[in-house]
N, C-alpha and C positions, 0 to 999 in steps of 0.2 A: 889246632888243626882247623883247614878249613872247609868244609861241607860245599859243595858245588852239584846242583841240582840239573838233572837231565834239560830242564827247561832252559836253563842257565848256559848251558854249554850250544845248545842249540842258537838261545839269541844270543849270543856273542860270538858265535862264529857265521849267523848269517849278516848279523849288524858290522861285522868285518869285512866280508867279502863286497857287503853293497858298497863301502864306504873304497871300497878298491877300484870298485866298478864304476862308481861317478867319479873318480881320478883319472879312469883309465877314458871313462865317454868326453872328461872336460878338455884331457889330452889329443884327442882325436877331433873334437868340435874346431880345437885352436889347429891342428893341421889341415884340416879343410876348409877353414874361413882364412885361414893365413894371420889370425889376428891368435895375440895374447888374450886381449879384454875383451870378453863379448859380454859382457854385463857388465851392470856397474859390481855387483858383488865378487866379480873376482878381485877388482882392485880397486875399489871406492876414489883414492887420490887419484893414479893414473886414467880410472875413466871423468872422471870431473875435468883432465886437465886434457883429452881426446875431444870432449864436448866444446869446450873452448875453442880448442885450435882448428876445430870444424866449424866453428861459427864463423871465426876470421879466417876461414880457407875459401869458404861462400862468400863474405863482403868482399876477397878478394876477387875472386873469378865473375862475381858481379860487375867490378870496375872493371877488371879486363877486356868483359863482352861491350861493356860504354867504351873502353878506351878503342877497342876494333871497330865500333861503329863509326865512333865520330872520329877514326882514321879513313875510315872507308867514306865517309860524307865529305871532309876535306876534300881526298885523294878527287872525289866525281866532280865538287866545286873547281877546283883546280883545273882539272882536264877541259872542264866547261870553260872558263875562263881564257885558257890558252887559245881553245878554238874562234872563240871571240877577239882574240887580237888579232888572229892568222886572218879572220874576216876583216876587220876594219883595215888592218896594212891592202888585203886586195881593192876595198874602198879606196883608199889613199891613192894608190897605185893609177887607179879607175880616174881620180880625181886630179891628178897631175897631170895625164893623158887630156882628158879634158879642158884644160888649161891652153894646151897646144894652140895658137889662133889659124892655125890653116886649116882646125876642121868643120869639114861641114854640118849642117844642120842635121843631116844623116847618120852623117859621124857621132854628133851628140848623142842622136835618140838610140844611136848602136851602144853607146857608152851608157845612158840611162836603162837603158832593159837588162842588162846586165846587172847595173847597182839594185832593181828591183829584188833581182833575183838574191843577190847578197843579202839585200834587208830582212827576205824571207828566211835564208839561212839563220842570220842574226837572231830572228825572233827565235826560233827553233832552239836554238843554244840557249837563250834567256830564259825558255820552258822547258831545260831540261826537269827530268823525273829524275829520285830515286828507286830502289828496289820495291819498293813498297809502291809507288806510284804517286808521291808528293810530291811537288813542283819544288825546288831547293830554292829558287830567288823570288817565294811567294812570302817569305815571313811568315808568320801565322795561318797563313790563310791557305796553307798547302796542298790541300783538295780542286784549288783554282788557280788558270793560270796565269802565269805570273806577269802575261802583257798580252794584251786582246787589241783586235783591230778594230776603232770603232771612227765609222764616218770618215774613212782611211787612211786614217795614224792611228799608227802602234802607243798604246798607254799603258800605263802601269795600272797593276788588277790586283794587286796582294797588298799587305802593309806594311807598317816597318819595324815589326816585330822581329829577333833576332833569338835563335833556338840556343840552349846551351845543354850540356851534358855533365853530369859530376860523372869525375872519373879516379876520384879517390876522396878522402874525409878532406873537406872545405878546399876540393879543386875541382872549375870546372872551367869548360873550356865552349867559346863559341862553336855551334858544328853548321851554320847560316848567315850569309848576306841577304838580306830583303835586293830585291832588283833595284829600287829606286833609289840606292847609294853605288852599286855598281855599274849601272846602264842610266840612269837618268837625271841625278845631281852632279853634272858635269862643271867642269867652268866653261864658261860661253867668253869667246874673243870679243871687244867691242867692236859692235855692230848698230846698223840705222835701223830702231825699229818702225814698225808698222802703227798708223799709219804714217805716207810719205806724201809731201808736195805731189801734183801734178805737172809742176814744170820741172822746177830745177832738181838736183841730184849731187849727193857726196863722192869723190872720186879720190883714192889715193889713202883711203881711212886704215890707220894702222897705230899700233902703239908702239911707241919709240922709247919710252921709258915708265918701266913697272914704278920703280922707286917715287917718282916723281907723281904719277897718279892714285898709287899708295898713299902718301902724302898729304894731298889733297884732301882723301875722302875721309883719312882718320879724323882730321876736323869737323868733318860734316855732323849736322845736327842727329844726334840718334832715331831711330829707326826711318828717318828719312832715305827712299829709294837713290841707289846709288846711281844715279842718269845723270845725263847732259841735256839742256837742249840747245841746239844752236839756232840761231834768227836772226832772218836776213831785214834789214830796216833801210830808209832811206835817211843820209847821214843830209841835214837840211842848211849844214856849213857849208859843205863840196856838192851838196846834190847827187851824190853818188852812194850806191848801195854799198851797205857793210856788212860786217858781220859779225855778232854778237856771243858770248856763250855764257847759259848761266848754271849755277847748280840748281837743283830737285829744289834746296832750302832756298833759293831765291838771293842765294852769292850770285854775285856778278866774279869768273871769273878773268885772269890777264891772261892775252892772247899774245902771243909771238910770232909777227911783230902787230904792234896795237892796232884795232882797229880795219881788219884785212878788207879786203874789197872780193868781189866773185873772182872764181877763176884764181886768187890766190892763195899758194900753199902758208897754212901756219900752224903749229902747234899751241897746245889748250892743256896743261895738267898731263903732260908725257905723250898726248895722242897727235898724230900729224893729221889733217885732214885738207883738202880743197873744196871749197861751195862751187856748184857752177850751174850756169844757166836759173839761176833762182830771182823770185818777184819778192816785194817787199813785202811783210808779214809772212811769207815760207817760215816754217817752223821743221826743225832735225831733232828727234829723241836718239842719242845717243844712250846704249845701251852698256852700264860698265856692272861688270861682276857681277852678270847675269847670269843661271844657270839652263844647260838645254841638256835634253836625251841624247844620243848617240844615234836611236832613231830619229827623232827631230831634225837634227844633221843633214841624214842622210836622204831622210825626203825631202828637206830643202832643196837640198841637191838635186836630185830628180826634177822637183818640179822647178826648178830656174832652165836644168837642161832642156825640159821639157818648151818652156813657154816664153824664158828669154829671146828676144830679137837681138842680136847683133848691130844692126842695120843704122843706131842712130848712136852719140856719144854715150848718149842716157843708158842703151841698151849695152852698149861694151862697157862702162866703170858698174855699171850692175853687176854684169855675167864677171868681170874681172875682182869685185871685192865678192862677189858669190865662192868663186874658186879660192879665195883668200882665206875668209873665214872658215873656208868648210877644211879646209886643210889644217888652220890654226884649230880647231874643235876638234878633228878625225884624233889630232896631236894631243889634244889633254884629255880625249877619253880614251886611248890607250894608253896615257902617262895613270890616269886613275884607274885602268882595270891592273897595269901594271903594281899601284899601291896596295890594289886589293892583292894581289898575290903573293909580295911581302908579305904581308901579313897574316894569310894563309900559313907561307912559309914557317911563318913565327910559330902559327900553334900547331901543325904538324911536328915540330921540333918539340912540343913542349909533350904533345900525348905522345911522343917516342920515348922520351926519354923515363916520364908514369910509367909506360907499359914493361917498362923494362925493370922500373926500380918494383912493381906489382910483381912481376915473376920472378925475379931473384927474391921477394918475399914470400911470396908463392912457395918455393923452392922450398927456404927455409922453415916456412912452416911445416911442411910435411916431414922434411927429414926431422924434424924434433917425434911427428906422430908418429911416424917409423921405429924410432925409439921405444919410445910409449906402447908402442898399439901392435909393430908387426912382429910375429913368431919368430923364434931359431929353427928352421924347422932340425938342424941335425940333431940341439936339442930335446925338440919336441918328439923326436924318432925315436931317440935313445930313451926319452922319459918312458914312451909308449912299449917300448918291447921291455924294460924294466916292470913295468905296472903288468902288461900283460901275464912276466915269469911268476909274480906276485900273488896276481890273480889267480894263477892255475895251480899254485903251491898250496894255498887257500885253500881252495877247492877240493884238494887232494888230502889236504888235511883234516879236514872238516868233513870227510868223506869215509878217513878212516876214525876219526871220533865219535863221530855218530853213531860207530858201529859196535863201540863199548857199553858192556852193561854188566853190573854188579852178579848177573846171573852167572857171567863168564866164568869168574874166580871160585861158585859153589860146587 
């Protein structure tokens, strides 16, 4: 027989009900938080493997907000971009008009206050901001911007720093062009540079084959500048001026046809040109794969419109290869903001497609935590009015125990 002591019956019917009672508050915690695991003591494995899949739900949602930004940096470069071709074609446009020989000098400076105006647009576009108020074609330097007027050209103010963003484990992705490969490492047409004779003047200067002055220069001495110079001499067989053309390294190139005289057309390494009006010792730097701004350009333009004379042969093959080249340049630096935007194109593709394999991971991580972590609630309703009947059986029990005593039965 076994002896059970009043003390006895007391702690083990209150050590029952408490033990009901934190069944019934653990039951009712997980229907109000929605979670099974709110400790790790409820389920030691399941919360270990919650912890987890919250740490890679954060790296996740981290790359996410990288992968939105540097969609949204893209998307503003882009739009930037486009607006700068929509300007240079009205250049272009500006610049054909110009061309026309019946306008007058009026005509031009109507034509040049306008290209003013465009270059100021341009610039405007070049210093666009983003949200934050960084110049986006500063490189590094995004607190300034990214082309300042100085001594009245537009130049480059930032450097050539290029931003990038990780937007998953070992991806990242450019989210910037510095200005000086979009707006200012152009290819420049061959052109006479500065300075020029006082007398004479090139007229008809155009390249007639890339292949051919390609050619030529992959020969040329390394890092020798890729120029021409032409020179006018006195030929002391005929007595008659010629004209000469040598490379940078001091090759004497073949002229076609040998030997030209003024006034006659001949090509040089793909380029066509005519000498005219030139004295002996005139010297022409020909200018080849040289690179200019898109500003540069376009105040050349200005100021030939501005200060060119018509009035003498000199002043018409000017003004006519001014309109030549500024056309062939307006052309490869919307052929180069066009490159940049391929390429744009490419990494917008590339952070769509992250973003996308990130939330279908995303996705999946959580439906496994779901598993893990969220309640039944019908079960956890039914556990509760169970525990509760339990509870109060208990209760009732222990209610009427307590109320037994040996005295009863004398």
């Amino acid at each position: 027989m076994v002896r059970i002591s009043s003390q006895q019956i007391f702690s083990g019917g209150i050590n029952r009900m408490q033990d009901i009672n934190s069944d019934l508050v653990k039951t009712q915690q997980q229907i109000s938080t929605g979670k099974k695991v709110n400790q790790p003591s409820d389920d030691p494995v399941a919360a270990a493997r919650i912890l987890k899949l919250d740490q890679n739900l954060s790296r996740l949602e981290t790359y996410q907000r990288n992968a939105d930004l540097a969609n949204n940096r893209l998307k503003q470069e882009e739009s930037a971009l486009s607006s700068a071709i929509d300007i240079i074609q009205r250049v272009r446009e500006l610049t054909v008009q110009a061309g026309n020989g019946s306008l007058s000098a009026n005509d031009r400076k109507s034509i040049s206050s306008e290209l003013k105006e465009r270059l100021g647009q341009l610039a405007d576009v070049a210093n666009t901001r983003d949200a934050s108020g960084e110049y986006i074609f500063s490189g590094f330097q995004g607190g300034s911007p990214a082309f300042v007027k100085e001594d009245g050209a537009w130049t480059y103010n930032g450097d050539e720093g290029q931003r990038v963003l990780e937007i998953d484990d070992g991806v990242t992705v450019p989210i910037s062009d510095h200005g000086k490969a979009v707006f200012g490492d152009v290819p420049a047409t061959v052109s006479v540079k500065e300075p020029k004779p006082a007398n004479g003047f090139i007229s008809g200067l155009s390249l007639q084959n890339e292949g051919a002055l390609q050619a030529e220069f992959d020969s040329a001495t390394p890092n020798v500048p890729n120029d021409l110079t032409v020179t006018v001499a006195l030929d002391l067989n005929t007595n008659e001026l010629v004209v000469g053309v040598t490379r940078s390294d001091g090759t004497t190139l073949q002229t076609t046809p040998a030997a030209p005289g003024l006034g006659d057309s001949f090509q040089v390494a793909g380029i066509e040109m005519t000498v005219n009006d030139a004295v002996a010792g005139d010297e022409f730097t020909i200018g080849i794969n040289d690179k200019q701004s898109i500003f540069g350009t376009i105040e050349n333009l200005i100021a030939g419109l501005d200060n060119i004379s018509k009035d003498s042969p000199k002043g018409n093959a000017e003004y006519d290869a001014l309109i030549s080249e500024s056309l062939a340049n307006l052309d490869n630096g919307q052929e180069s903001i066009l490159q940049k935007q391929t390429e744009l194109g490419g990494r917008m593709n590339a952070v769509e497609s992250t973003s996308a394999f990130l939330e279908d991971s995303a996705l999946y991580t959580k439906e496994i935590r779901s598993q893990l972590q969220d309640v039944d609630y019908a079960e956890a309703i039914s556990n509760l009015s169970f525990q509760s009947f339990v509870l109060q059986a208990a209760q009732q029990s222990f209610a009427q125990i307590s109320q037994l005593s040996l005295f009863d039965r004398l």
